[in-house]
C-alpha positions as CSV (number, residue, x, y, z in Angstrom):
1,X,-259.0,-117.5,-128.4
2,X,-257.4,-117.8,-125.5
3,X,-253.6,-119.8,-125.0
4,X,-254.3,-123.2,-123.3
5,X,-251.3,-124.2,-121.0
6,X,-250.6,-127.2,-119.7
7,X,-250.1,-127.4,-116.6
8,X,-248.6,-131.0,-116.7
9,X,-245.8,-129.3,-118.5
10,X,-244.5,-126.3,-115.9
11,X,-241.0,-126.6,-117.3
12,X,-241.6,-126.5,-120.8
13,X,-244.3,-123.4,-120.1
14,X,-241.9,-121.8,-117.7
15,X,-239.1,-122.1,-120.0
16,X,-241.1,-120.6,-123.2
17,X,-241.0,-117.3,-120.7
18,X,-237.9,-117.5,-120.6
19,X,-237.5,-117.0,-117.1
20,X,-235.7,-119.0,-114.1
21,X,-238.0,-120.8,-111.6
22,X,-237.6,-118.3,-108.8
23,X,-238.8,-115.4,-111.3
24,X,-241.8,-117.6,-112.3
25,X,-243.0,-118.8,-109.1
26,X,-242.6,-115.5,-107.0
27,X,-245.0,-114.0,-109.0
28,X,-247.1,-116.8,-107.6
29,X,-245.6,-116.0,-104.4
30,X,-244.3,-119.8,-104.2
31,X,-240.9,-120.3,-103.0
32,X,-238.5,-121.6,-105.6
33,X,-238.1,-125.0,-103.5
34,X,-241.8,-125.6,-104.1
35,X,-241.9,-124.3,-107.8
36,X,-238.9,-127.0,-108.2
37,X,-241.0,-130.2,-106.5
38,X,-244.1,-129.0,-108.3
39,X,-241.7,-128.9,-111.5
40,X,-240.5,-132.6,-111.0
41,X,-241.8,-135.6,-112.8
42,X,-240.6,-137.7,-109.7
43,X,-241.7,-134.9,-107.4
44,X,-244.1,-135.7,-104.2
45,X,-245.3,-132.7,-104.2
46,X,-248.7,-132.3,-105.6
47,X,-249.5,-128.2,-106.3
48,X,-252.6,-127.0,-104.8
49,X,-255.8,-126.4,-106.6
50,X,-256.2,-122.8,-105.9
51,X,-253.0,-122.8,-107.1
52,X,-253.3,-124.2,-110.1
53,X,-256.6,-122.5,-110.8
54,X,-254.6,-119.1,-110.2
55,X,-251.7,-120.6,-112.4
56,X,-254.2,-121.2,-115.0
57,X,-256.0,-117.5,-114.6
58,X,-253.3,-116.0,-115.6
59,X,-251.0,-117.9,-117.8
60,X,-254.9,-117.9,-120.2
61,X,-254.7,-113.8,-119.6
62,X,-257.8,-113.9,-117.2
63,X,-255.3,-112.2,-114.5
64,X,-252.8,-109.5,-115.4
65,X,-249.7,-109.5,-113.9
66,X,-250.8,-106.2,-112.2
67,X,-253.8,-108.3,-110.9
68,X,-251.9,-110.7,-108.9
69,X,-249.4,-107.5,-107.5
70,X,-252.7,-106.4,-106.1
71,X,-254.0,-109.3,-104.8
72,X,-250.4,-109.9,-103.1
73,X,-250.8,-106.1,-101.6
74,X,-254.2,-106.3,-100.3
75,X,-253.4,-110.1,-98.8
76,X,-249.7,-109.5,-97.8
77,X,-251.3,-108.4,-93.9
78,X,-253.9,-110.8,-93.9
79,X,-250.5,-112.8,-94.5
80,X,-248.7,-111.8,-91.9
81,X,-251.1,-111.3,-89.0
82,X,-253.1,-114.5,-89.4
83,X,-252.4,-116.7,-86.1
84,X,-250.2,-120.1,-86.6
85,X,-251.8,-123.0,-87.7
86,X,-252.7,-125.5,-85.0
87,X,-250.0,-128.0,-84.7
88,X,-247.6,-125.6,-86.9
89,X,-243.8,-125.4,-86.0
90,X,-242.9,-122.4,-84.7
C-alpha cells in the first residue's frame, strides 16, 4: 500500500525528508518563497491544485523523481518561450 501524506502537514512531511525547503520545493520547481507561504499556517497563499495533485503523485511514488526531471526538461522551453500573460509585469 501506498504512503498517504498529508498535505495539510508540508512541514512535518518535508522535514521527515530531511531536507530544507529550497531542496524540497525545486524539485517541484517552486521557488522557496512560495514553498515557505504554502508552508505557513498563517500563510495567504493557497497552493495550486495541479500542484498539489503533482505533490501528491509523487510523494504516494506514482512519479519518480526521474519523472518529474523529465517533465521539467521536456516543459523547460515551453517555459521559457511562452508569451507574457496579459496584464503581467514585465
Amino acid at each position: 500500500m501506498a504512503k498517504r501524506p498529508n498535505l495539510t502537514k508540508l512541514p512535518a512531511l518535508r522535514a521527515n525528508l530531511s531536507v530544507n525547503q529550497r531542496d524540497f520545493w525545486s524539485v517541484y520547481s517552486v521557488t522557496q518563497s512560495a514553498g515557505s507561504r504554502y508552508e505557513s499556517a498563517k500563510g495567504n497563499r493557497a497552493m495550486p491544485q495541479p500542484l498539489a495533485m503533482l505533490l501528491w503523485l509523487h510523494q504516494t511514488g506514482r512519479l519518480t523523481d526521474l519523472d518529474l526531471k523529465k517533465a521539467r526538461t521536456a516543459t523547460s522551453e515551453f517555459a521559457r518561450t511562452r508569451p507574457a500573460a496579459r496584464g503581467a509585469r514585465k
